[in-house]
N, C-alpha and C positions, 0 to 999 in steps of 0.2 A: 297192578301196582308197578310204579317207574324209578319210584325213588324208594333210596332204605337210609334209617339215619346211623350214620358213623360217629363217633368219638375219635378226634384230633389232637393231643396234645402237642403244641408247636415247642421248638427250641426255646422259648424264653419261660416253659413250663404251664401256658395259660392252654386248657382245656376249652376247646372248639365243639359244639354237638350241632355237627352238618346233617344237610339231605345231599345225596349221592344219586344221579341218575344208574337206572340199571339199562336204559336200553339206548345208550350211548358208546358204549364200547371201551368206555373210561376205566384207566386201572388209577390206582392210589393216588400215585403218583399225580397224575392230570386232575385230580381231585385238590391236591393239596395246593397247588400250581395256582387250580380258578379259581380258589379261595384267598389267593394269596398268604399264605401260612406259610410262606418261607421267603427269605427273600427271592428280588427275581438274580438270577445265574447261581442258584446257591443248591438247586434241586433240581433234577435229571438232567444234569449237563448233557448225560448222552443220547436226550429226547428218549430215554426209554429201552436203548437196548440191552439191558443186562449190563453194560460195559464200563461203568462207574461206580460209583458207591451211593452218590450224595444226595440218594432216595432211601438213604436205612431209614429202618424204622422200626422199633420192639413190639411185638404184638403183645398186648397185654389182655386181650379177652381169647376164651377159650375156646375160638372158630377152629375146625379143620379145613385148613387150607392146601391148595393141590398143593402135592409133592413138586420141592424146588428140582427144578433140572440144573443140570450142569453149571452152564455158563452163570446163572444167580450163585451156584454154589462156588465157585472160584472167584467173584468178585466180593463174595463174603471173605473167603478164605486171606481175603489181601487187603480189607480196610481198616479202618481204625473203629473201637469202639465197639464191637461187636460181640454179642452177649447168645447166648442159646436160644433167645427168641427171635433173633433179628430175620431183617426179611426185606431184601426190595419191593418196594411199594409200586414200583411201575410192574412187577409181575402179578402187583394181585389186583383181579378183576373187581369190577364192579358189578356183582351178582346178587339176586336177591338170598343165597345163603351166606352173606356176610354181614347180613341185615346187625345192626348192636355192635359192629366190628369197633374194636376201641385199639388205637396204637399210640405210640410216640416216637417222635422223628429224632432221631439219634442227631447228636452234634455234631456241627461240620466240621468236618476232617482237618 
């Protein structure tokens, strides 16, 4: 199995139920990008390094997702909008244990 389906909620509220490659290398973020679910320059500005915000995203389904390191943790700690579930979406991989992942893309900043 290569793909798993995720649940997308984009900024204008509308619920997306994608297939997500798993043996792609793809995290969220790249996901939400090929779908076009957000505008284009409005989402990982920073291609993905931890170093922006404008990949938030609320996790709403009840995956255990690896432990945020550092640098996700301090561009949390500086964006707008940010709730207890929040989470950059270019840190979370495309794996088959995220299989039913269901999020929503926080507002842009």
């Amino acid at each position: 199995m290569s793909d798993i389906n995720i649940t997308i909620i984009d900024r204008e509220g509308v619920s997306h139920n994608i297939e997500a490659p798993t043996d792609m290398a793809m995290n969220l973020m790249e996901v939400v990008r090929s779908y076009e679910l957000a505008p284009e320059g409005t989402i990982g500005v920073c291609g993905g390094m931890a170093m922006c915000a404008s990949c938030q995203c609320y996790v709403l389904s009840d995956h255990e997702l690896p432990e945020m390191q550092d640098e996700e943790e301090a561009m949390l700690a500086e964006a707008f909008y940010v709730k207890d579930n929040s989470r950059l979406s270019c840190q979370i991989q495309m794996t088959p244990e995220v299989e039913g992942l269901k999020v929503e893309l926080a507002p842009e900043s």
